[in-house]
Backbone of each chain as ProteinMPNN parsed JSONL, in Angstrom:
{"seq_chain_A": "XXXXXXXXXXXXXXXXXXXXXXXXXXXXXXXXXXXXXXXXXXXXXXXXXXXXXXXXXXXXXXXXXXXXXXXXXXXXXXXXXXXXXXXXXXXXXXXXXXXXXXXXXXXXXXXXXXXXXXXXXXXXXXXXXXXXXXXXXXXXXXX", "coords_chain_A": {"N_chain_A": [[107.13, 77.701, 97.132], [105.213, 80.482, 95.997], [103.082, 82.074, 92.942], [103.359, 84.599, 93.317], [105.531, 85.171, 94.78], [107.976, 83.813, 93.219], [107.379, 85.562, 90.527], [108.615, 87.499, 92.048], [111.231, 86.906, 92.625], [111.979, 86.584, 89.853], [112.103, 89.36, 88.812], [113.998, 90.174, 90.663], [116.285, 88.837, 89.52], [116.584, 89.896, 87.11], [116.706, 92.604, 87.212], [119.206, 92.872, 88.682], [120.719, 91.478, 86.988], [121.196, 92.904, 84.644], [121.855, 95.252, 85.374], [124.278, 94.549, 86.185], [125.843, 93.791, 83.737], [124.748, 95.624, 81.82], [126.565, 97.692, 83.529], [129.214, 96.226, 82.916], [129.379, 95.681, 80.538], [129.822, 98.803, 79.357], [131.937, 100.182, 80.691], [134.13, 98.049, 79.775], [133.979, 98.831, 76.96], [134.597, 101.403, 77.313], [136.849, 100.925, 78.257], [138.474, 99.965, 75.66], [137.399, 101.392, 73.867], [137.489, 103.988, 74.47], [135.187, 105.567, 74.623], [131.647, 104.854, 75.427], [129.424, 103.072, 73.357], [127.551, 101.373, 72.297], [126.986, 100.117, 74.73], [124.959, 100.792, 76.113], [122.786, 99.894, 75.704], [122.246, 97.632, 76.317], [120.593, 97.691, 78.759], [118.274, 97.12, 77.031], [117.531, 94.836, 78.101], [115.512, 95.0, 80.334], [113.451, 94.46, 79.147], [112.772, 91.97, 79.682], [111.396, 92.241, 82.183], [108.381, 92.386, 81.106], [107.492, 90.479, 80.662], [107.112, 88.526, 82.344], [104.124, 87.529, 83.206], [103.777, 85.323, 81.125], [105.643, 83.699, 81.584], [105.289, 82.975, 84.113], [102.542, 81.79, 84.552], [98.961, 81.79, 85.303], [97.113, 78.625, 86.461], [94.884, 76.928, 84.414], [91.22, 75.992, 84.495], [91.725, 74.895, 86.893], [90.92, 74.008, 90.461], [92.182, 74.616, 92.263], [93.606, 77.218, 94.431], [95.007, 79.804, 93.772], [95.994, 82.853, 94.47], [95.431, 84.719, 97.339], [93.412, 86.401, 100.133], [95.764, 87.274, 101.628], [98.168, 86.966, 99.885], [97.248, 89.749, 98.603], [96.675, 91.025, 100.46], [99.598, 91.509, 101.345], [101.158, 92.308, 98.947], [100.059, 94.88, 98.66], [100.689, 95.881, 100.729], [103.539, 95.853, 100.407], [103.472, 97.562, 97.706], [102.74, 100.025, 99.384], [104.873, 100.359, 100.888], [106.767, 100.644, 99.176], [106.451, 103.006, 97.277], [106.79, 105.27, 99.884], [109.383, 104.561, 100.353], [110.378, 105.49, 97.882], [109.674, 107.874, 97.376], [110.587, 109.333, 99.172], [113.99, 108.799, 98.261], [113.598, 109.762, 95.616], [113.212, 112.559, 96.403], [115.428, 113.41, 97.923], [117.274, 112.651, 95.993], [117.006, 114.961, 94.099], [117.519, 116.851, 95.857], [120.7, 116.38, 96.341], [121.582, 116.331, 93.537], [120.733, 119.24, 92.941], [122.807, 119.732, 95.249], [124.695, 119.407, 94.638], [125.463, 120.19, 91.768], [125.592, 122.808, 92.004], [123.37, 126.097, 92.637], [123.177, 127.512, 90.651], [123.73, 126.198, 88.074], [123.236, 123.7, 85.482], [121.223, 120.882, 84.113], [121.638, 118.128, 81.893], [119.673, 117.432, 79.768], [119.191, 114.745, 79.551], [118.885, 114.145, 81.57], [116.363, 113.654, 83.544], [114.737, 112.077, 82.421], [116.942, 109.929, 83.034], [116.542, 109.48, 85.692], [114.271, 109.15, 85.697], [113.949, 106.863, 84.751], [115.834, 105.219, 86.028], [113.803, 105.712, 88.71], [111.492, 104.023, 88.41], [112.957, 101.459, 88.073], [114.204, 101.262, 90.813], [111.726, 101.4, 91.993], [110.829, 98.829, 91.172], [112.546, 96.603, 91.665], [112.723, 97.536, 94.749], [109.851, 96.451, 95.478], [109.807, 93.758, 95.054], [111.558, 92.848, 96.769], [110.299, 93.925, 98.98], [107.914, 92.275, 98.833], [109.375, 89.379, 99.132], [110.953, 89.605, 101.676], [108.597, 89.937, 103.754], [107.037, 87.384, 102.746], [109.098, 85.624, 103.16], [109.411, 86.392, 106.451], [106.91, 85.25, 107.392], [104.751, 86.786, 107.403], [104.269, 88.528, 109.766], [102.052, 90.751, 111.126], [102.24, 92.629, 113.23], [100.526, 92.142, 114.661]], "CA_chain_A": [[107.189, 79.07, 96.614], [104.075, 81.048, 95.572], [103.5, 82.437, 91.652], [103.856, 85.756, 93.726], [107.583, 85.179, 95.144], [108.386, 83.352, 91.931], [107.674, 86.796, 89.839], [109.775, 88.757, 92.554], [112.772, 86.661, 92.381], [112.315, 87.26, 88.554], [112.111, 90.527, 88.617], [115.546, 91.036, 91.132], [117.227, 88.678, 88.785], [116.708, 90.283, 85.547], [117.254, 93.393, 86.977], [120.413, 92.683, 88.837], [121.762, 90.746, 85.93], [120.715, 93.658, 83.791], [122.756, 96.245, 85.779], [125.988, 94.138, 85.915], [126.136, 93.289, 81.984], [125.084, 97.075, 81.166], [127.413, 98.299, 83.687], [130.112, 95.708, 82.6], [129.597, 96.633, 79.046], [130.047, 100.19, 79.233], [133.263, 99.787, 81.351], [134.773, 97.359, 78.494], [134.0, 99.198, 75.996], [134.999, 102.236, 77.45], [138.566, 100.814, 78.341], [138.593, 99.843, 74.725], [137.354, 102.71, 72.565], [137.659, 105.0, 74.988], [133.736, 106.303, 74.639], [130.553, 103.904, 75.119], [127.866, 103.674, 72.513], [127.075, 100.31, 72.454], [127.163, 99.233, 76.084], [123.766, 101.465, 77.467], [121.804, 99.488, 74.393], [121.932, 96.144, 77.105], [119.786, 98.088, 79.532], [116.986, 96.327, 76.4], [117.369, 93.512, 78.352], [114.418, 95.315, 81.325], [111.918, 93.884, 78.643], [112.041, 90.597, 79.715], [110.576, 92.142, 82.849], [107.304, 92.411, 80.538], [107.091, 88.368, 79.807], [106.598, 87.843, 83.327], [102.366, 87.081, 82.934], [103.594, 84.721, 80.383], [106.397, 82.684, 82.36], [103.958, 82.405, 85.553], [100.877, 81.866, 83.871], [97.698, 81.362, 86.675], [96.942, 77.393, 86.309], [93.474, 77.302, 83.944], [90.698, 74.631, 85.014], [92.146, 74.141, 88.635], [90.044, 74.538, 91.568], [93.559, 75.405, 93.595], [93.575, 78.233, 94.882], [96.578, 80.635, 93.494], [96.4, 83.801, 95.313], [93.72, 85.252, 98.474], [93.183, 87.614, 100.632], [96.761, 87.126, 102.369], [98.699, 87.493, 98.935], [97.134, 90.658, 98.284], [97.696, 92.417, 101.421], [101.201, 91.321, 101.315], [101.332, 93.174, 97.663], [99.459, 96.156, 98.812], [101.639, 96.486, 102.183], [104.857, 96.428, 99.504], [103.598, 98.806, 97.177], [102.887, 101.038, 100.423], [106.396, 100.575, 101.088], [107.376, 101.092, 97.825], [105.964, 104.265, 96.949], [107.164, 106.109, 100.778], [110.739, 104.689, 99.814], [110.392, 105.938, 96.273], [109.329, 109.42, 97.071], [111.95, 110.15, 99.316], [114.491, 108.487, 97.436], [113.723, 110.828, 94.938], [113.175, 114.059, 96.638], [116.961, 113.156, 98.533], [117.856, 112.532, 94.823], [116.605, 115.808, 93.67], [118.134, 118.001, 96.88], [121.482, 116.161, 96.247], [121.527, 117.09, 92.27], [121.08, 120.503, 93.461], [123.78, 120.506, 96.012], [126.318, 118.412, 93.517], [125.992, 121.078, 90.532], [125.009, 123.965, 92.247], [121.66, 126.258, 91.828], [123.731, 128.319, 89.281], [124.351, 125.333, 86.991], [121.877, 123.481, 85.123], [121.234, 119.644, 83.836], [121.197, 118.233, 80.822], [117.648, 116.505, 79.7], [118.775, 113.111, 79.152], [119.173, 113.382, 83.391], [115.626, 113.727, 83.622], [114.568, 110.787, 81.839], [117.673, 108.079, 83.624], [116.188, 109.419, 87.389], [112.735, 108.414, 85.431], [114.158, 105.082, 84.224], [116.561, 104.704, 87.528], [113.004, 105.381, 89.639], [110.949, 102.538, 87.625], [113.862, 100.386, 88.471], [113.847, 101.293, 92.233], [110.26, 100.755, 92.744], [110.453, 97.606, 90.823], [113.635, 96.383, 92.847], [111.98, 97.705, 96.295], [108.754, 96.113, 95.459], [109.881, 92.148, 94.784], [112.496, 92.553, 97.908], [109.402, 93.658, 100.197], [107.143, 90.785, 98.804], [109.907, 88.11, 99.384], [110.583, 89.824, 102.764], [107.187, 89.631, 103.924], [106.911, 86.108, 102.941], [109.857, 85.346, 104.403], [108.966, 86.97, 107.648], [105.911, 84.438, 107.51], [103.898, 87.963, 107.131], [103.802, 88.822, 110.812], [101.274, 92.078, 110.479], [102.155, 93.451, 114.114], [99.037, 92.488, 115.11]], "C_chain_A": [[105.975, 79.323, 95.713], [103.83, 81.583, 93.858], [104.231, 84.352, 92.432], [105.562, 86.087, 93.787], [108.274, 85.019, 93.637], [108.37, 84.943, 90.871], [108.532, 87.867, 90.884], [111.016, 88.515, 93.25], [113.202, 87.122, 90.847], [113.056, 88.414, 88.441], [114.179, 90.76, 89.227], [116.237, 90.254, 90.351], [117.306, 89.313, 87.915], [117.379, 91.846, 86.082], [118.812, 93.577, 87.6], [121.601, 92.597, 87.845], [122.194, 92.296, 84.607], [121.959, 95.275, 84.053], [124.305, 96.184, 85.474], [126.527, 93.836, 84.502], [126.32, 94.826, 81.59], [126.279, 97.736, 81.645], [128.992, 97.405, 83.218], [130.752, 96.143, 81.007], [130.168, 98.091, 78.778], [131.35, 100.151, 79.598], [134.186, 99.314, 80.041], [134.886, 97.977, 77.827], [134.663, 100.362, 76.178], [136.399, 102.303, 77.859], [139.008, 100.798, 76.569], [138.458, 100.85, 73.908], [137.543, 103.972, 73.011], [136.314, 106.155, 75.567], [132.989, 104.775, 74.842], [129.705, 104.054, 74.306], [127.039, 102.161, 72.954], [126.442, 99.42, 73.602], [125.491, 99.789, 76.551], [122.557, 100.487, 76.724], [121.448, 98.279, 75.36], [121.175, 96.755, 78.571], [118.211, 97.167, 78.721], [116.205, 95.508, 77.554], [115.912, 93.849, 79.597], [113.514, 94.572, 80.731], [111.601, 93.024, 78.855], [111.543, 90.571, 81.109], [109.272, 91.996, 82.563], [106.927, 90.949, 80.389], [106.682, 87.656, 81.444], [105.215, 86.909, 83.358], [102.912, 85.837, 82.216], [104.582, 83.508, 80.924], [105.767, 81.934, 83.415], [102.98, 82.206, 85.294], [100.03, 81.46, 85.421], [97.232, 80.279, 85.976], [95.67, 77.646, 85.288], [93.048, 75.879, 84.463], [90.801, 74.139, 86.151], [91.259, 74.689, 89.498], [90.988, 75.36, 92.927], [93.501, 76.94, 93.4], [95.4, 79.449, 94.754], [97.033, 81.918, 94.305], [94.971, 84.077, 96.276], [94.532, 86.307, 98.717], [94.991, 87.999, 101.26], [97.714, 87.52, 101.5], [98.597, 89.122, 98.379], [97.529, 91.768, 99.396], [98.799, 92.502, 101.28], [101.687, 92.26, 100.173], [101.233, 94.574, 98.057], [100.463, 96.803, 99.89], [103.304, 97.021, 101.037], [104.918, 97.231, 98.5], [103.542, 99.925, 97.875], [103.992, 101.628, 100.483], [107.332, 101.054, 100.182], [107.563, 102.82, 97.368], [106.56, 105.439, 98.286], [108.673, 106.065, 100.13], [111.122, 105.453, 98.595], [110.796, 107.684, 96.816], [110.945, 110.144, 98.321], [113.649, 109.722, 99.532], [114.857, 109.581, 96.57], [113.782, 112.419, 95.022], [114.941, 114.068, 97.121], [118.033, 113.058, 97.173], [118.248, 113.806, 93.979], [117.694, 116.847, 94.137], [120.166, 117.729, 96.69], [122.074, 116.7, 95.016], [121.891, 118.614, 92.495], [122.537, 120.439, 93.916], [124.955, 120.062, 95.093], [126.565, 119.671, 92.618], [125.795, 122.857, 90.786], [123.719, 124.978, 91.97], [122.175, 126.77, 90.556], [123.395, 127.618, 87.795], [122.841, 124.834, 86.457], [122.619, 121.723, 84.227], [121.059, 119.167, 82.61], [119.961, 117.119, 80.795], [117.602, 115.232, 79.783], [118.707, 112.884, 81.297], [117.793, 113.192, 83.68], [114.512, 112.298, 83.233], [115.414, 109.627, 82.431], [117.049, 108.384, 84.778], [114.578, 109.081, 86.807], [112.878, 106.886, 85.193], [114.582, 104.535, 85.514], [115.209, 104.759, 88.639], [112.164, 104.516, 89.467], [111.856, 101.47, 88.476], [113.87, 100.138, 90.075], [112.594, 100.695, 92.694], [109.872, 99.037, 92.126], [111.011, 96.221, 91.667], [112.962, 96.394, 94.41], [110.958, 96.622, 96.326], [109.129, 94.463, 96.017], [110.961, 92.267, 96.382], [111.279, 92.768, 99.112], [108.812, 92.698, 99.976], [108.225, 89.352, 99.118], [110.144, 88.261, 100.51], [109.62, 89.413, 103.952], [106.767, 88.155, 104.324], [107.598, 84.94, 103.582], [109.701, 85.359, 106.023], [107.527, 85.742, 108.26], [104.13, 85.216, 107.955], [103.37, 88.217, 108.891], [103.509, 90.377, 110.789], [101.013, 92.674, 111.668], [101.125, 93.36, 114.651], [99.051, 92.275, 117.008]], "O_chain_A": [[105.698, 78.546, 94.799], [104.929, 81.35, 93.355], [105.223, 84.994, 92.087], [106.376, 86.805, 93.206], [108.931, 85.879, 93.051], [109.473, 85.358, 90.517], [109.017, 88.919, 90.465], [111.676, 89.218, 94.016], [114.222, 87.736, 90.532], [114.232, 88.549, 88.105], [115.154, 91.208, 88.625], [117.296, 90.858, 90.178], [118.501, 89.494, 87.68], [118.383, 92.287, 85.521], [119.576, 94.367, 87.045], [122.706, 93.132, 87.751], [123.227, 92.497, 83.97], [122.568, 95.989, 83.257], [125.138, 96.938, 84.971], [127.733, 93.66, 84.324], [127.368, 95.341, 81.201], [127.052, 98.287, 80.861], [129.972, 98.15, 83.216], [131.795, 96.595, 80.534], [130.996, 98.291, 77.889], [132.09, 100.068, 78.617], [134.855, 100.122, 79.397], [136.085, 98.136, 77.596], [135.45, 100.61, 75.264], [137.078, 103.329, 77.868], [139.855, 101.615, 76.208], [139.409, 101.209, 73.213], [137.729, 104.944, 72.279], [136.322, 107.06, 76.402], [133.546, 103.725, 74.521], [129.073, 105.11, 74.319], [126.134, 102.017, 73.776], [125.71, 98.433, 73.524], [124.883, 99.088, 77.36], [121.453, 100.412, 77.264], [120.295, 97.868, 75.23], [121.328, 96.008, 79.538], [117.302, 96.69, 79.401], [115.017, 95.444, 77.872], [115.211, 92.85, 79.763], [112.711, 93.962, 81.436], [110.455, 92.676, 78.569], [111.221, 89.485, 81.59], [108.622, 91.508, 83.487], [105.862, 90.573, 79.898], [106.118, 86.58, 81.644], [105.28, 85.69, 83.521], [102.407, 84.888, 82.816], [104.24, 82.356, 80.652], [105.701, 80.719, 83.598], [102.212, 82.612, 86.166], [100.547, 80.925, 86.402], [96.847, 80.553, 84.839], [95.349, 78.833, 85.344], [93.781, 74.937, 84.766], [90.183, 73.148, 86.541], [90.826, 75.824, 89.303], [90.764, 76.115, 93.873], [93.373, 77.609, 92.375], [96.392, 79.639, 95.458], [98.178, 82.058, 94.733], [93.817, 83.745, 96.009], [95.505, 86.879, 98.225], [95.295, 89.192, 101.24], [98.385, 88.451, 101.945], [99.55, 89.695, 97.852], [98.227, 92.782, 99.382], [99.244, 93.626, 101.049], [102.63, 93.003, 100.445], [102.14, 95.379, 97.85], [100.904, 97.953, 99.881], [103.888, 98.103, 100.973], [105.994, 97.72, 98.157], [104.094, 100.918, 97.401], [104.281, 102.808, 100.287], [108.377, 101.681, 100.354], [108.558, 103.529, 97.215], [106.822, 106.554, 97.834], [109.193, 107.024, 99.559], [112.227, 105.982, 98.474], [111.801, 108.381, 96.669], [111.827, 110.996, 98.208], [114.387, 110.066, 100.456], [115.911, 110.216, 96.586], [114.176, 113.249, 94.203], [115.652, 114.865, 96.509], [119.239, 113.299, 97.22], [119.295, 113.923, 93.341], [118.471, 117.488, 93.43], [120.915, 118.689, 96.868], [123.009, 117.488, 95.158], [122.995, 119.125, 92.304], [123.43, 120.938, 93.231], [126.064, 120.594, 95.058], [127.672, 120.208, 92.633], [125.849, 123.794, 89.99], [123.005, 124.639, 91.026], [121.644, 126.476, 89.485], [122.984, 128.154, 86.767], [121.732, 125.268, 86.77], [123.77, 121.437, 83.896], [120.195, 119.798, 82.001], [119.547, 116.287, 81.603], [116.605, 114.54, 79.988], [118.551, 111.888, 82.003], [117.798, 112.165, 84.358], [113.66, 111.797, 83.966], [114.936, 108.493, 82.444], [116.794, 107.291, 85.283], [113.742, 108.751, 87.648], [112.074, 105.981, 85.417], [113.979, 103.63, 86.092], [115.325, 103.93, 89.542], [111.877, 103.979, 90.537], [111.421, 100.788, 89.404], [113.601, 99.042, 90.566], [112.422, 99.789, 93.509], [108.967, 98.291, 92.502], [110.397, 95.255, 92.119], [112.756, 95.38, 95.078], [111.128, 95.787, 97.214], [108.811, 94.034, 97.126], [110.774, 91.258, 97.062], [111.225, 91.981, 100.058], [108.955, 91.859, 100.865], [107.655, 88.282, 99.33], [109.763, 87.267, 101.129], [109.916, 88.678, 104.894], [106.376, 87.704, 105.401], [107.218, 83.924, 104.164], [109.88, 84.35, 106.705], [107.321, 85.531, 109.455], [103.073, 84.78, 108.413], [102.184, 88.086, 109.193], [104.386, 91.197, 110.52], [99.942, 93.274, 111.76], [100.62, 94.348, 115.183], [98.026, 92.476, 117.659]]}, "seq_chain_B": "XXXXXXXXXXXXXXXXXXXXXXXXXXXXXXXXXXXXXXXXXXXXXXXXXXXXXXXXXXXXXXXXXXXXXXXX", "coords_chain_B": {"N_chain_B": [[96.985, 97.895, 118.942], [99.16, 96.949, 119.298], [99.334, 95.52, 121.712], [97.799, 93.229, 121.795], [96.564, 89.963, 120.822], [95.636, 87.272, 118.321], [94.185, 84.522, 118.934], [93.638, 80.967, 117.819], [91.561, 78.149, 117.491], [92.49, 76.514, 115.14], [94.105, 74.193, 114.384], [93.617, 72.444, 116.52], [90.655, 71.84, 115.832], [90.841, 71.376, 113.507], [92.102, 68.594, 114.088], [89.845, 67.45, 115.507], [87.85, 67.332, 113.366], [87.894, 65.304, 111.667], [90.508, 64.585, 111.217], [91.2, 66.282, 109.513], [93.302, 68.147, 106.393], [95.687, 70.681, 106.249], [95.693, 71.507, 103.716], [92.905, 70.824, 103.034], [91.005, 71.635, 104.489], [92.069, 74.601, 102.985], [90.851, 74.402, 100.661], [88.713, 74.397, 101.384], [87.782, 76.625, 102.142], [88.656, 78.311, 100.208], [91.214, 79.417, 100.332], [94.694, 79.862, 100.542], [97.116, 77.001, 101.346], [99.023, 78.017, 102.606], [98.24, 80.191, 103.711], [96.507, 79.028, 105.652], [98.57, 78.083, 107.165], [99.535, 80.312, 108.026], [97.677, 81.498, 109.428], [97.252, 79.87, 111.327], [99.964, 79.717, 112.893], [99.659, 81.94, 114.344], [100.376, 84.343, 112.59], [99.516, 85.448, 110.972], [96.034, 87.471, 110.647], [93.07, 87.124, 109.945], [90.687, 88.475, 107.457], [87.278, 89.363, 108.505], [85.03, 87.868, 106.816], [87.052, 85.378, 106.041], [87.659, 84.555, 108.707], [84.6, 83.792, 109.297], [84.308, 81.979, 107.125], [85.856, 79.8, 108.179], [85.208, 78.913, 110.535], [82.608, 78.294, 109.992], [83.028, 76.38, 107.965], [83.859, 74.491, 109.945], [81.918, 73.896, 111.277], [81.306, 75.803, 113.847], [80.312, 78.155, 116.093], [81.768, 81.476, 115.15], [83.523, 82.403, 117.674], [84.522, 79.979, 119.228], [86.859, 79.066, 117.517], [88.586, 81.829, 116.927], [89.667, 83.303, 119.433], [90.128, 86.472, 121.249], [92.734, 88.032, 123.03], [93.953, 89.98, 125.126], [97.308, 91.114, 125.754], [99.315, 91.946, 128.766]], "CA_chain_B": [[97.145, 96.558, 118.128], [100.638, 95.738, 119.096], [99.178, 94.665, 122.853], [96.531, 92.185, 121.404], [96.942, 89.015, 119.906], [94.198, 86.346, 118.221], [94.419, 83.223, 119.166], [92.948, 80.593, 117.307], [92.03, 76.665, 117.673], [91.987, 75.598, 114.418], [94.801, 73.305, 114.775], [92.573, 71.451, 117.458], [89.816, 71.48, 115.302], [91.466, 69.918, 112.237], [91.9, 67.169, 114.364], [88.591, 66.644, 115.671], [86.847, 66.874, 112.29], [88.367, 64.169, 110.996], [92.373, 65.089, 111.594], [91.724, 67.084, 107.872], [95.262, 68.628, 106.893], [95.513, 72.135, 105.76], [95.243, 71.71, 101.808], [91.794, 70.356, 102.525], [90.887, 73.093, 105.027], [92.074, 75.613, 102.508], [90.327, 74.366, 99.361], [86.917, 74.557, 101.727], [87.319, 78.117, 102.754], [88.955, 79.301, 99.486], [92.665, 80.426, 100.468], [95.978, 78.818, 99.825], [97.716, 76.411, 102.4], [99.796, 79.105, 103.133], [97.339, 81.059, 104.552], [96.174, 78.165, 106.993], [99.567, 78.068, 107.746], [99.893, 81.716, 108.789], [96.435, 81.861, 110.372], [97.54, 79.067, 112.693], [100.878, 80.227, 113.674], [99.276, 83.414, 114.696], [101.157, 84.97, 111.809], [98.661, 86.264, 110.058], [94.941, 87.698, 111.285], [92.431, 86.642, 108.972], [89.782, 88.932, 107.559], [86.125, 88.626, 109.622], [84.907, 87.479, 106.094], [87.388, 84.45, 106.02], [87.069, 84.066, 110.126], [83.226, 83.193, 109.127], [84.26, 81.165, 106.351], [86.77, 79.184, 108.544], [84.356, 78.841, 111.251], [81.554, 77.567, 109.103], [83.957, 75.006, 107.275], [83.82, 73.757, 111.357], [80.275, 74.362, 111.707], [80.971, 75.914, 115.146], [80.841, 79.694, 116.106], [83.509, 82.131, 115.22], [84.33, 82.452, 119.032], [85.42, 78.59, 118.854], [87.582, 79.228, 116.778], [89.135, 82.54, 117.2], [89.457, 84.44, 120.535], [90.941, 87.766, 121.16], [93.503, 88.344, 123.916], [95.093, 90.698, 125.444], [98.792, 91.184, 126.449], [99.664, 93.252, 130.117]], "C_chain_B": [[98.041, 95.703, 118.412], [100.472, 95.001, 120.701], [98.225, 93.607, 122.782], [97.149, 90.98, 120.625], [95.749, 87.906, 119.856], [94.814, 85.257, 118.093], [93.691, 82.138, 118.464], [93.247, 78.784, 117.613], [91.627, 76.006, 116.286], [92.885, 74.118, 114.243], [94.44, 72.083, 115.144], [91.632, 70.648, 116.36], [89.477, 70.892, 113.859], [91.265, 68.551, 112.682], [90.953, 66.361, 114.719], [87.314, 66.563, 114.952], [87.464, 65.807, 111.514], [89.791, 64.131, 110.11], [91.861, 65.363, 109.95], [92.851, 67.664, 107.595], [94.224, 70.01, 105.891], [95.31, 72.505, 104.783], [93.501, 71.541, 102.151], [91.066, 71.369, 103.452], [90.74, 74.643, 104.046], [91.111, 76.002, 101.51], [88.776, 74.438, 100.131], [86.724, 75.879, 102.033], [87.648, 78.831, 101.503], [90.339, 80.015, 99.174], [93.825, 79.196, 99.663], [96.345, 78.24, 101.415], [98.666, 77.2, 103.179], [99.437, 79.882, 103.81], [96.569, 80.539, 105.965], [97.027, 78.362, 107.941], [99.859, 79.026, 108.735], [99.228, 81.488, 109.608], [96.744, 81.112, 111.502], [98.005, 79.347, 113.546], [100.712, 81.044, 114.159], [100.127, 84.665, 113.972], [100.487, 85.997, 111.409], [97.244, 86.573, 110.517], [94.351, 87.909, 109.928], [91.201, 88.285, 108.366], [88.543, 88.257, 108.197], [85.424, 87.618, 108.179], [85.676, 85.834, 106.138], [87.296, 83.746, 107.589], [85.67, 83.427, 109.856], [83.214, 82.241, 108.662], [84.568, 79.503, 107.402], [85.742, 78.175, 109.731], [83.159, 78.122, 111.012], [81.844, 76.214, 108.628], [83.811, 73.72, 108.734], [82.313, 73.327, 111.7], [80.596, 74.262, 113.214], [80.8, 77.176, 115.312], [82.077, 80.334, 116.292], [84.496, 82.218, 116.727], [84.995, 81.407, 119.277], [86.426, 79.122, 118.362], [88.553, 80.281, 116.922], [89.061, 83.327, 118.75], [90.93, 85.787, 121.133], [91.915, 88.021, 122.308], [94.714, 89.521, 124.032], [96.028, 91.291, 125.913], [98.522, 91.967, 127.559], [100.785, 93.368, 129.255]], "O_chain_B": [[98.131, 94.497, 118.182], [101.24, 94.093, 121.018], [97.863, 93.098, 123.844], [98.133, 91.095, 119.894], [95.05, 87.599, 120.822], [95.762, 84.992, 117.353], [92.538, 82.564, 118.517], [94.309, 78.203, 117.836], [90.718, 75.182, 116.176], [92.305, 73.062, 113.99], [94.667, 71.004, 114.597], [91.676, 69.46, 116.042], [88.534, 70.318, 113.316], [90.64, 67.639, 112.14], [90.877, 65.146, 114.537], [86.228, 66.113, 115.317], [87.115, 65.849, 110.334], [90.069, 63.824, 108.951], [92.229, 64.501, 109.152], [93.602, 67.785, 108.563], [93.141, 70.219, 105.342], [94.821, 73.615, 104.573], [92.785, 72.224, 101.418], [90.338, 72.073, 102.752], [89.866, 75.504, 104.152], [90.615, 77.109, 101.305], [87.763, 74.528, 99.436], [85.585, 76.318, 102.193], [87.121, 79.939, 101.398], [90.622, 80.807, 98.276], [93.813, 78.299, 98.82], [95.992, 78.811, 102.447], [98.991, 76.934, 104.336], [100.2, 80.409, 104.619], [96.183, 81.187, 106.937], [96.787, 78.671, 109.108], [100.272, 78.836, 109.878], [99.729, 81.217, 110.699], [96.551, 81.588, 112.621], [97.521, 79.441, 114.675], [101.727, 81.36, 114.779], [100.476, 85.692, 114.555], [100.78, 87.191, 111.47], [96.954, 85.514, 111.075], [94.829, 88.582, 109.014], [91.086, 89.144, 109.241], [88.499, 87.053, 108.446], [85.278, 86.446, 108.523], [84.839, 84.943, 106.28], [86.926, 82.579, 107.715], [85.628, 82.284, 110.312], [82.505, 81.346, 109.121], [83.872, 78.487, 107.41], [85.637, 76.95, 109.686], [82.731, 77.345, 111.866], [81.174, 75.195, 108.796], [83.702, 72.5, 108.617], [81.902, 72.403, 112.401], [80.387, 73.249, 113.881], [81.312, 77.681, 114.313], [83.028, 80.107, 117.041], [85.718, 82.131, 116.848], [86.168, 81.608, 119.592], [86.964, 79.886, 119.164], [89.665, 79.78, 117.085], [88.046, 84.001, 118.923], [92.153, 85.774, 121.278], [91.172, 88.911, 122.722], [95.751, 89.816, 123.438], [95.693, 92.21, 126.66], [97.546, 92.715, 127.487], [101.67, 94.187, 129.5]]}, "name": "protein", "num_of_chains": 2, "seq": "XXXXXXXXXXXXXXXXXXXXXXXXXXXXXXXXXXXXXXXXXXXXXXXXXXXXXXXXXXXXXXXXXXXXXXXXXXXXXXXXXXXXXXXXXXXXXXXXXXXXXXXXXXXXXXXXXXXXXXXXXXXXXXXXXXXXXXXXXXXXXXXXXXXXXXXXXXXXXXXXXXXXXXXXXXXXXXXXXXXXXXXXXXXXXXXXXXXXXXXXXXXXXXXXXXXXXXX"}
């Protein structure tokens, strides 16, 4: 396993883990007090997507060879993928909103900001599942 | 693209430079073993840049090495 794969198993663990704790929390708490305050606060936990660079470090002094030309397409092909899924993701996200509350009605602001946090999360999610994909696949490029 | 496929002998020609394995292949052209790997299996199609390299590492011409075919 590559430093590549290795940061995009990270990534789907933390954020997996990240979903089921916040959404576990909220739940709990919300059988319990009846409201959540406390529970959305374990969403924090995304930051230890930021420490990645520092868990995988790139070897120093080695003549080995860590990533080429083959790593990067593979990246570039899954942000491709990323970004088509994303966008209409979000436009399907958008048209649905609409049809859920009607045009009449109207949203409140914090929605604007979780379909900004919830599309981060998507493309971060999408991303590490096409690069392990990919590598899985043993990157056959249709040729 | 999807009726073409590149064929390549480096496989062969590991063995008749002095059966080298694929780490030592890689570290002469630059890539990762992983990338030998692909290039072999016909997984992966190299850039012409690393085709040259690969080719060179042989000292034979790229046509050795790679040739283009294609499917009916």
């Amino acid at each position: 396993m590559n430093r590549m794969q290795k940061i995009a198993w990270f990534n789907l663990i933390v954020i997996t883990a990240t979903i089921i704790i916040t959404s576990a929390a909220i739940a709990i708490e919300f059988h319990i007090r009846g409201y959540s305050q406390i529970g959305p606060y374990f969403v924090a936990m995304l930051a230890m997507l930021k420490i990645t660079p520092l868990l995988f470090k790139k070897p120093q002094g080695q003549s080995k060879v860590v990533c080429d030309e083959r790593d990067d397409f593979i990246v570039q092909r899954a942000i491709s993928f990323t970004n088509t899924a994303f966008w209409l993701v979000f436009i399907l996200s958008c048209f649905l909103l609409w049809l859920a509350i009607r045009p009449e009605s109207s949203v409140p602001t914090i929605t604007l900001s979780l379909m900004a946090a919830g599309g981060a999360l998507f493309v971060k999610a999408v991303c590490s599942v096409a690069i392990l994909i990919q590598y899985g696949r043993g990157n056959k490029d249709g040729q | 693209m999807g009726n073409s496929k590149l064929k390549n002998q480096i496989r062969r020609l590991r063995f008749e430079n002095g059966e080298i394995t694929q780490q030592q292949l890689a570290d002469l052209v630059g890539v990762t073993r992983q990338t030998i790997l692909a290039i072999e299996a016909g997984n992966y199609s190299p850039s012409l840049t690393l085709a040259f390299k690969i080719a060179n590492a042989f000292k034979v011409p790229l046509e050795t090495v790679f040739q283009y075919e294609k499917k009916n």
